[in-house]
N, C-alpha and C positions, 0 to 999 in steps of 0.2 A: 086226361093223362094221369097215370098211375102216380101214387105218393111215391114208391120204390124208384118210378124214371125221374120225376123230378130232383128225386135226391141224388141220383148217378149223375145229373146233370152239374157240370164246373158253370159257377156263376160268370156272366156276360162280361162282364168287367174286368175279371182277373186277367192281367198279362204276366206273358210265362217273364221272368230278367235271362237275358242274353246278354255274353260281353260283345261290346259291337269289334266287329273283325276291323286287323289294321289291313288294308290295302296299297299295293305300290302307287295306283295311281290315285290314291288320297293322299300318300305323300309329296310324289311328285306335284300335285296342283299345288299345293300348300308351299313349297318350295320355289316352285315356278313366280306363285303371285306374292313370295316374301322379298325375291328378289327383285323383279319389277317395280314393288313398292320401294325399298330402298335406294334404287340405282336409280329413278327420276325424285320425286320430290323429298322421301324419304330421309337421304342420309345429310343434304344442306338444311334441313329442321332438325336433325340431330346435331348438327355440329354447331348449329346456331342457341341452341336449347343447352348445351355440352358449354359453349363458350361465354351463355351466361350465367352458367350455373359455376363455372369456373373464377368467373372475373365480374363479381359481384356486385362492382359499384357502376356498370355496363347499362346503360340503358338497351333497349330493342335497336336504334341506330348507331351507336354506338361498337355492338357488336358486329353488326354486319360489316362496318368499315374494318375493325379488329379483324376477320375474319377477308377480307378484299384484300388486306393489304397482308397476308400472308403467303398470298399465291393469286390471287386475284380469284375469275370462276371455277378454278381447281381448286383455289384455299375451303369450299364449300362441300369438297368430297374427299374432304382426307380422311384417312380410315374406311374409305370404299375397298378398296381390295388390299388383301384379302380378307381381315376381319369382318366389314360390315360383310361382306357376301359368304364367308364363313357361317355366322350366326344365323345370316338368312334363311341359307340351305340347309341348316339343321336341327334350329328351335322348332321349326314346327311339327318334325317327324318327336325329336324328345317330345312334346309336348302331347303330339295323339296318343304315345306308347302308354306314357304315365297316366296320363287324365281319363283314361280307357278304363287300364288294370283299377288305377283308386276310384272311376265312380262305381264301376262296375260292384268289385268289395264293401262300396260305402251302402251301392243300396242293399246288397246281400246282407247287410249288418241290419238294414230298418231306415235306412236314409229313405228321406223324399227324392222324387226326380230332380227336384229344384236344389236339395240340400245334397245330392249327392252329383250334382254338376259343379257346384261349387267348389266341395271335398276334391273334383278330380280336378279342377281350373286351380287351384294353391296347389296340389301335390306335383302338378304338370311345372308350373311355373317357377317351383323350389328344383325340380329336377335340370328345367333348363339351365339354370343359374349356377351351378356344379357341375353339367356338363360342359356344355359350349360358351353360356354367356359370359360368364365370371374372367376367363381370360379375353374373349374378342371385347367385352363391353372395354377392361381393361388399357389392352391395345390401342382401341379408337380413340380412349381419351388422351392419352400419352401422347400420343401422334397431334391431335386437337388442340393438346396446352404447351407443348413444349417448348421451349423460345426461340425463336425467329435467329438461328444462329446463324444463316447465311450475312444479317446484317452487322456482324463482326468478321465476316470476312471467311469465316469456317465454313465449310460444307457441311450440309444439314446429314446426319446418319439415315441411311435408308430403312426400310420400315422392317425389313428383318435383321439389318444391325443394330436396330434399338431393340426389338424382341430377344435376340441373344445377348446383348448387353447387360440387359434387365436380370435373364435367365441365370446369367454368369454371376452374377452379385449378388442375386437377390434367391435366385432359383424358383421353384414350383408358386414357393409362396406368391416372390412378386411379382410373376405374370396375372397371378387371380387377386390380386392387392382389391379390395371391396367384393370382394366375391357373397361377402355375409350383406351387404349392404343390399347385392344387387338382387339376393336373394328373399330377403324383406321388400323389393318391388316387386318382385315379381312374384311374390304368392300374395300380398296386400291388391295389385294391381289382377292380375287373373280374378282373386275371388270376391272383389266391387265391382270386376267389368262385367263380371259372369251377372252377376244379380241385378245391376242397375239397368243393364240393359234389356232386362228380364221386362223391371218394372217399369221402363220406355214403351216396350212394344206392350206390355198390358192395358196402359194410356194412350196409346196410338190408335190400339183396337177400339177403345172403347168410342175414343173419338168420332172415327172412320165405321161404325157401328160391324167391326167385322171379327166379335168376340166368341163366334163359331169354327175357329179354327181355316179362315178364308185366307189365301196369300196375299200376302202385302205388297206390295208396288216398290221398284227399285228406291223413290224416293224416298218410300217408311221403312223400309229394310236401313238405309244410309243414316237414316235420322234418327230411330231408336236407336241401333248401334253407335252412333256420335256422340248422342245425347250419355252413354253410360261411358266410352269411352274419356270424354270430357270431363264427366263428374267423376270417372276414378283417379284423375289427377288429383286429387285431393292428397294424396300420397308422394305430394313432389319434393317435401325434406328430405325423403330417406334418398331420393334420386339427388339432391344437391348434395348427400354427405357420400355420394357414393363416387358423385364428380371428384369432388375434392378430394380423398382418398385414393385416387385413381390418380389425379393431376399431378402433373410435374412442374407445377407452380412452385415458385424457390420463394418463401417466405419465413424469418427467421423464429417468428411465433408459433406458427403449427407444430403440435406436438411431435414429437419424435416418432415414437411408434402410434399408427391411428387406427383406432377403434370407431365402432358406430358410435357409441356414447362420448370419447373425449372429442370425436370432429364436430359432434353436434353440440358440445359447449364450443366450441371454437367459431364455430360457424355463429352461433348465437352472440357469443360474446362482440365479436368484430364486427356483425351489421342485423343482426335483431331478428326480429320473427323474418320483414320483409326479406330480409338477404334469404332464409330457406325458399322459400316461393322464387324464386329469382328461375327464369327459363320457363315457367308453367304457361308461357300464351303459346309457344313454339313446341310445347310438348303435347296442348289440347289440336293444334294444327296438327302435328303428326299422328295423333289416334283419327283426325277425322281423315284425313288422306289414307290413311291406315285401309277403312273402312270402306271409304269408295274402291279402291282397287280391290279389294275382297268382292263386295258386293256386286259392284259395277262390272269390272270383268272379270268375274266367277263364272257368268254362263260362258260366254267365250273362249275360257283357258278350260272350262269343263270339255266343252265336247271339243278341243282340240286333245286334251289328251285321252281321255277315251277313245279316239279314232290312232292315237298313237300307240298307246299300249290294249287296245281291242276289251278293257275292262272297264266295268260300270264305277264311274265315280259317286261315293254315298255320302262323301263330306260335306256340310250345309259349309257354303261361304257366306 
């Protein structure tokens, strides 16, 4: 072979960057398995997570009674409709559009794969949070902590006469009340899950000796993603100050207007480091359930909607 073809020749390794195409039916799955996830185990680990991160001094049994004796096994899905099924059906679409557009840019800039998965998992998850979540996260806790008014004999306001209620007094502001908070989880939380679970399934492989790019078994699939979804609880203050910020806990001490910074003296001052971590056994339950219905039925809700909408689903669950 001639010096001239060799040099005409583009080296083996170079891949062209493509921005990966959004697809209806990646949205639709994505939506389909956010709401499944919340509507069974989902949203009673958030309200139980929500009600300790609210009432602090709550042990794990504790809450759950707090929480039984609110409504009994409905006390455990309030905030289900329509907020939690709100959020469900449309963080995950915010979240392909953004983490698409920014990896795509990050690596056009010189990002790595890994560094510019990252870049799109915090830009995705800052975007959900100003979109859709900042008000539903909102909503659901309001509903979560608000006091048991029926036990004075009042009728409890229904869930969109407290959203207009809010709206009327408070306006745009107070229906996204922690919106900054939820927005430092969720770019802190995207871009530890993104990487740690990087570094799960690189330990998996090595384990399971299948560092050739071989597929993993639904149980390593479940397990690397648990393991990083777990460890990026690490980030559950800024989710306790986001609780609190959000709650309609009547207490005469909490500052008046609440920032991230004066809730998280607040928070610190009344019950210590322990009280931030407060809710985090029910939040690493909720990433691993998270992950089995992703995982677990992914093939399943795959080729049901491919057979629905007659297009190839490309999204990894």
């Amino acid at each position: 072979m001639s010096a001239a073809t060799t040099a005409a020749m583009p080296p083996l390794t170079e891949k062209k960057l493509e921005k990966k195409p959004i697809k209806f039916s990646n949205l639709l799955l994505g939506a389909g398995l956010n709401l499944f996830e919340v509507t069974t185990l989902g949203q009673p680990l958030e309200v139980v997570k929500t009600t300790m991160a609210a009432n602090r001094g709550d042990g794990f049994g504790t809450a759950l009674a707090r929480i039984w004796g609110r409504g009994g096994p409905l006390g455990f899905y309030q905030g289900l409709i329509p907020w939690a099924w709100i959020e469900a059906s449309t963080k995950g679409a915010v979240l392909l559009f953004v983490a698409s557009e920014a990896e795509y840019y990050a690596r056009s800039a010189g990002a790595s794969e890994f560094g510019g998965g990252i870049l799109g998992g915090v830009a995705g998850g800052v975007a959900q949070a100003y979109a859709t979540m900042g008000f539903c996260t909102c909503m659901k806790t309001v509903e979560i902590t608000q006091h048991k008014m029926a036990a004075t004999g009042a009728k409890p306001p229904s869930t969109f006469a407290t959203f207009m209620g809010i709206y009327r007094k408070e306006g745009i502001r107070g229906i996204n009340k922690g919106v900054n908070a939820v927005a430092i989880r969720q770019m802190t939380n995207w871009g530890s899950r993104f990487g740690l679970s990087r570094l799960a399934e690189q330990g998996i492989r090595r384990v399971t000796n299948k560092e050739n790019g071989e597929s993993l078994t639904v149980v390593e699939k479940i397990l690397s993603a648990a393991i990083g979804g777990g460890l990026s609880a690490w980030n559950q203050p800024i989710e306790v100050i986001r609780v609190e910020m959000q709650s309609k806990k009547e207490d005469p001490n909490r500052p008046k207007k609440m920032t991230v910074g004066n809730t998280l003296k607040y928070i610190y001052q009344t019950n210590g480091v322990k009280g931030l971590y407060r809710g985090v056994t029910p939040r690493i339950g909720l990433s691993v359930w998270q992950t089995v219905c992703m995982v677990a039925m992914g093939d399943m809700a795959k080729s049901y909607v491919e057979k629905l909408t007659g297009d190839k689903v490309t999204a990894k669950h």
